[in-house]
N, C-alpha and C positions, 0 to 999 in steps of 0.2 A: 575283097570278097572272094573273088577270083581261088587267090591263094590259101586263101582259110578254107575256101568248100575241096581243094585237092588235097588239105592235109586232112581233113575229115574222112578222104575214102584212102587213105596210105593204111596197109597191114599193118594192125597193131604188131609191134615182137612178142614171141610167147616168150615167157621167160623160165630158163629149166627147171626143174623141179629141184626144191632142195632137199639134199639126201640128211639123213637125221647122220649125225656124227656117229663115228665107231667109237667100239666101249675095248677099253682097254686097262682090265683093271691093273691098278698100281704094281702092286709085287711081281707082278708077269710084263711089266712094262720097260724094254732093254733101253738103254741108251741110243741105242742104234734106229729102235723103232720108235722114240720119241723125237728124234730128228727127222724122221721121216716125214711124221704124223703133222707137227708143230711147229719143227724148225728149231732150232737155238733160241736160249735168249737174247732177246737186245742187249748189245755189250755199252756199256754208261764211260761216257769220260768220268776224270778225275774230277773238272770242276763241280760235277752235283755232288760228291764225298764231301768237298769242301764244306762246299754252300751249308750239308746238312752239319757240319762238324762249329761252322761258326752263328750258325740259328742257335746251337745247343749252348755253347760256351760257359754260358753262368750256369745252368743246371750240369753242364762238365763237369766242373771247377767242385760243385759239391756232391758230387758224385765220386770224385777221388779222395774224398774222406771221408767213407762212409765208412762204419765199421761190420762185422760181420752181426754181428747185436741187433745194429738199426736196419740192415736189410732183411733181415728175418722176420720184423714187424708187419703186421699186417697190412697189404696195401691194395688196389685195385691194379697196379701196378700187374702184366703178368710177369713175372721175377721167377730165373733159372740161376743156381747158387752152383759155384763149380771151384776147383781145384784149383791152386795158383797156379800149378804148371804141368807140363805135359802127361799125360792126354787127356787132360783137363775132365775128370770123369764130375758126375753132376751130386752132390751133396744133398739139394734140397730144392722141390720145387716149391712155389704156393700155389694156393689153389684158383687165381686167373689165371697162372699159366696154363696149370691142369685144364681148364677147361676150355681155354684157347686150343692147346694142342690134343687135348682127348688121351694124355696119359696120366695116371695117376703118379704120387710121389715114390707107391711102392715099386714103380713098373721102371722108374728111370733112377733112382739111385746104386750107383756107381756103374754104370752106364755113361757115355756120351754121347754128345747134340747130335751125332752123325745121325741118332734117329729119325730126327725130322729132317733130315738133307735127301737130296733125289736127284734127278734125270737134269729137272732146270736151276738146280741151286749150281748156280756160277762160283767155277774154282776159282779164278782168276780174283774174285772180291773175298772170297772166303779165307786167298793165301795171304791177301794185305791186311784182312782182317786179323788173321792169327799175328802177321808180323808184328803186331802193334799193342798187339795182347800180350805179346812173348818179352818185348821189352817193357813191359809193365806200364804201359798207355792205357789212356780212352778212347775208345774205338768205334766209331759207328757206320753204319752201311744197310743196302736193301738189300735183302736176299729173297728168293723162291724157295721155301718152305713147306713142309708137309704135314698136315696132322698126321695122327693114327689113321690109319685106314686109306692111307696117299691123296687125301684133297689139299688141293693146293691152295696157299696164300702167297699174298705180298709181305714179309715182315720188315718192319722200319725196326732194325735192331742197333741196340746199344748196349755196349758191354765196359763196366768201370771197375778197376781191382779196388778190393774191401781192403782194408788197414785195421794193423791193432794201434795200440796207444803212443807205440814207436814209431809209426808209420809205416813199418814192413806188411808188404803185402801177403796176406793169407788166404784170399780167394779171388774169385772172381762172380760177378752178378752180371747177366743177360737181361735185357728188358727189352720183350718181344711187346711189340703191337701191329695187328693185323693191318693194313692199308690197303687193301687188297679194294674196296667200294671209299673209300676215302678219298684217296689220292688219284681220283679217275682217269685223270688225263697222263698220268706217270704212262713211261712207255711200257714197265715192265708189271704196270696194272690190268693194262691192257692184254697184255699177253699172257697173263697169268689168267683172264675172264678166258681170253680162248680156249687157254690149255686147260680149264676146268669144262668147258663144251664138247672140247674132243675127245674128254675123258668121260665124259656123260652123266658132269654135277652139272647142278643148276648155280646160278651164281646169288648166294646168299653168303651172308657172313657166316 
């Protein structure tokens, strides 16, 4: 009793106040001053590529026979249609991706993805990613992503070359989905919620 009546008169801690995050909009936002702000991204071993590359396998497998035909159909799918090879410009979006990323199909044909890339989309995944594109692979990885307008996502991307009736590949198809409130516990979902606070979004999808 003793001990519980001296914890009851010990100063509470005040606890500091917390300052609302700075606003830093997107286009005025340096590399330099994003590292300052937020840090880097978390850098990922290889074993989660894997992991995500052998959960896929059967849907892989028919994904590299997909023709350009059948990916054009309608799908909920958000689907980015691009160029078999360098600098891979974008052909055709649909309209989940459009409204995933807040561009229209007019606004990104013959353009490339660098649109949505920014401060935290990690080179380092994006150069193993292309390696694997370049040899005419299926390729999947998380990147940091950006709509229109620089809010950030999580995207769980997957990219499979389209084929004609030879098998020769003639394009390539991207399949973005946001994971950004999905995958919560993902390290770099996490840091994506930050880096949308310090940027001064609220974290909706």
């Amino acid at each position: 009793q003793q001990q519980q009546q001296q914890q009851q008169h010990l100063p509470q801690q005040q606890l500091p106040a917390r300052q609302p995050p700075p606003l830093f909009p997107f286009p005025d936002l340096t590399q330099e001053a994003h590292d300052r702000i937020i840090g880097p991204p978390p850098r990922l071993d290889l074993g989660l590529d894997e992991c995500l590359r052998a959960m896929s396998e059967c849907e892989s497998i028919n994904r590299t026979r997909m023709t350009l035909e059948a990916a054009m159909q309608a799908s909920p799918e958000a689907r980015v249609i691009t160029e078999a090879n360098g600098p891979f410009r974008i052909v055709n979006v649909n309209s989940a991706w459009s409204s995933l990323c807040g561009f229209t199909n007019k606004e990104v044909c013959g353009k490339t993805l660098n649109l949505i890339q920014g401060p935290a989309t990690d080179t380092n995944s994006l150069r193993e990613l292309m390696n694997r594109v370049r040899a005419r692979e299926e390729a999947r990885t998380m990147l940091v992503n950006y709509k229109k307008g620089g809010f950030p996502f999580l995207n769980n991307l997957q990219v499979s070359p389209l084929v004609d009736k030879e098998g020769v590949v003639t394009h390539y198809m991207g399949v973005l989905e946001d994971v950004t409130l999905k995958d919560f516990l993902h390290p770099l979902a996490h840091y994506v919620r930050d880096l949308r606070a310090c940027l001064g979004y609220t974290n909706t999808a």
